[in-house]
N, C-alpha and C positions, 0 to 999 in steps of 0.2 A: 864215497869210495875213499878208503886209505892212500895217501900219497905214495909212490914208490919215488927211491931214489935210482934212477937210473944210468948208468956210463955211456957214451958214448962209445960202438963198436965200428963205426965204417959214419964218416961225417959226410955232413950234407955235399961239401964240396968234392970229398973221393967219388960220391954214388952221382953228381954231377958229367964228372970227367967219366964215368966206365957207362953211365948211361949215352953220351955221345958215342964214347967207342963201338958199345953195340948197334947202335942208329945205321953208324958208317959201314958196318961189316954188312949188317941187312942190308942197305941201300947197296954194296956193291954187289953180295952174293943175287940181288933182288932184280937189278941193273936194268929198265926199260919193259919193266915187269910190272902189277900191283903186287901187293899182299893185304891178306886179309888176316888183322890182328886179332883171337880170339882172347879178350882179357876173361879171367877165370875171378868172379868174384868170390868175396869182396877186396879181398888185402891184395890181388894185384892190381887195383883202378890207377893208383896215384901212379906205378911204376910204367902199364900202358899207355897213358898217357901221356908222361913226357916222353916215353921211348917214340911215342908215334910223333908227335910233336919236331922229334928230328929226323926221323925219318926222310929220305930225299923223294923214293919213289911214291908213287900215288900209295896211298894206303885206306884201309877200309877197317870198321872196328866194328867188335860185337863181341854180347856178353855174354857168360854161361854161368852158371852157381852150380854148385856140385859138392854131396858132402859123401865122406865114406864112414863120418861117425854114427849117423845116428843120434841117438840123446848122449851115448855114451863119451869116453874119454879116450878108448880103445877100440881102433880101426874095425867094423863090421866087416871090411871086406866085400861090401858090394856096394859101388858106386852110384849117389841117387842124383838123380838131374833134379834142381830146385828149379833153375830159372835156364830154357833152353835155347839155342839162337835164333835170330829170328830169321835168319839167311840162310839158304843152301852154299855148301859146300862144294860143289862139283865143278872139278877143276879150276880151284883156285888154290893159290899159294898160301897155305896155311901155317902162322906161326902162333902157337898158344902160348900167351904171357900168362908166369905164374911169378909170385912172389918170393915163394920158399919150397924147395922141393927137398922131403926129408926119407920120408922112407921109400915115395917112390910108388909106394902101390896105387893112391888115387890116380896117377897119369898112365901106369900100368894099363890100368883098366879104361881107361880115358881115352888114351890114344886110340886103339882097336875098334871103339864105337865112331870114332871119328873117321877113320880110315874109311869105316864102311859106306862112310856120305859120298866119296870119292874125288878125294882133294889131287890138286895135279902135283901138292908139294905137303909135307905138314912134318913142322920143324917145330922144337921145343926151347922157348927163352926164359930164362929164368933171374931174379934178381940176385938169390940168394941159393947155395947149397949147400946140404949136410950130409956130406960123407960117409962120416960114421956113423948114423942111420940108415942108412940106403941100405934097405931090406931086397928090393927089385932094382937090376940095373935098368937103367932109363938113359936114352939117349939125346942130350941137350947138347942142340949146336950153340946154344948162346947164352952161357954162362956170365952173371955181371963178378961173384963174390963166392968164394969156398967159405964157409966159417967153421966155427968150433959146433959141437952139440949143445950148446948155450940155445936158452930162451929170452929168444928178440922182437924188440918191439919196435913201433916206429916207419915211416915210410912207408904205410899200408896194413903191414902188420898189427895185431891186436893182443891186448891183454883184456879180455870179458869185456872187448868193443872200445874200450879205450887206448889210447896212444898211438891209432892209426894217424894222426894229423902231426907227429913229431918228423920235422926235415930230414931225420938223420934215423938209421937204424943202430937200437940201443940194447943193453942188459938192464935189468930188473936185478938190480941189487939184493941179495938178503942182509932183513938188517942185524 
């Protein structure tokens, strides 16, 4: 694979400090409670993880895979479970960790199938959002970063499976 040169957009130590910040808001909104952290693979693992890591309250983790492409490059519109939890839902405090929420519609359709397990809470965290994308309003109580409509890599995020292992969330230069 071609080298990219890539910039630095949000460094390892900002997503450090806003990743504690979110820890702290969950741990107090969460306060004598669990939650149970649904990481959405694959490009939220890295960010689940240190989020639960600080986390104060008990916390529980599980994974879903879910695509709404298809083979293609443009959204199907119908949400496929790849990989589905291995835990019920019912009545627990649900927060789904995602990486990057752009247009919206994968958790559109996301949320509604989860509701229907019957969570006692189910809140949306995010590392990353795209504004000017957001085709579907979606409601995220826990926002790490707004960005531009740039494509980023790094910190979970992928370029064709590469540069999820970069500390820092980056741009891909064109040369």
């Amino acid at each position: 694979m071609e080298q990219h040169h890539i910039s630095v957009m949000i460094s390892e130590e900002e997503i450090e400090k806003r990743v504690c910040e979110l820890a702290a808001q969950i741990s107090s909104d969460f306060a004598g409670e669990t939650v149970k952290l649904i990481c959405i693979l694959k490009g939220s693992a890295f960010f689940a993880c240190e989020l639960a890591k600080r986390i104060t309250v008990p916390v529980m983790l599980d994974f879903m895979q879910v695509s709404s492409y298809g083979s293609g490059t443009v959204s199907s519109g119908t949400v496929q479970i790849k990989k589905d939890l291995d835990e019920p839902l019912k009545d627990e405090n649900v927060i789904i960790v995602e990486d990057i929420i752009d247009s919206g519609n994968t958790l559109s359709r996301l949320v509604p199938m989860l509701q229907e397990r019957g969570p006692k809470d189910l809140r949306i965290c995010t590392l990353l959002s795209k504004p000017e994308r957001r085709e579907v309003e979606i409601d995220v109580a826990y926002n790490g970063f707004e960005i531009p409509d740039k494509f980023v890599v790094g910190y979970g995020l992928d370029y064709d499976q590469h540069y999820r292992n970069l500390p820092y969330v980056g741009v891909i230069e064109s040369e």
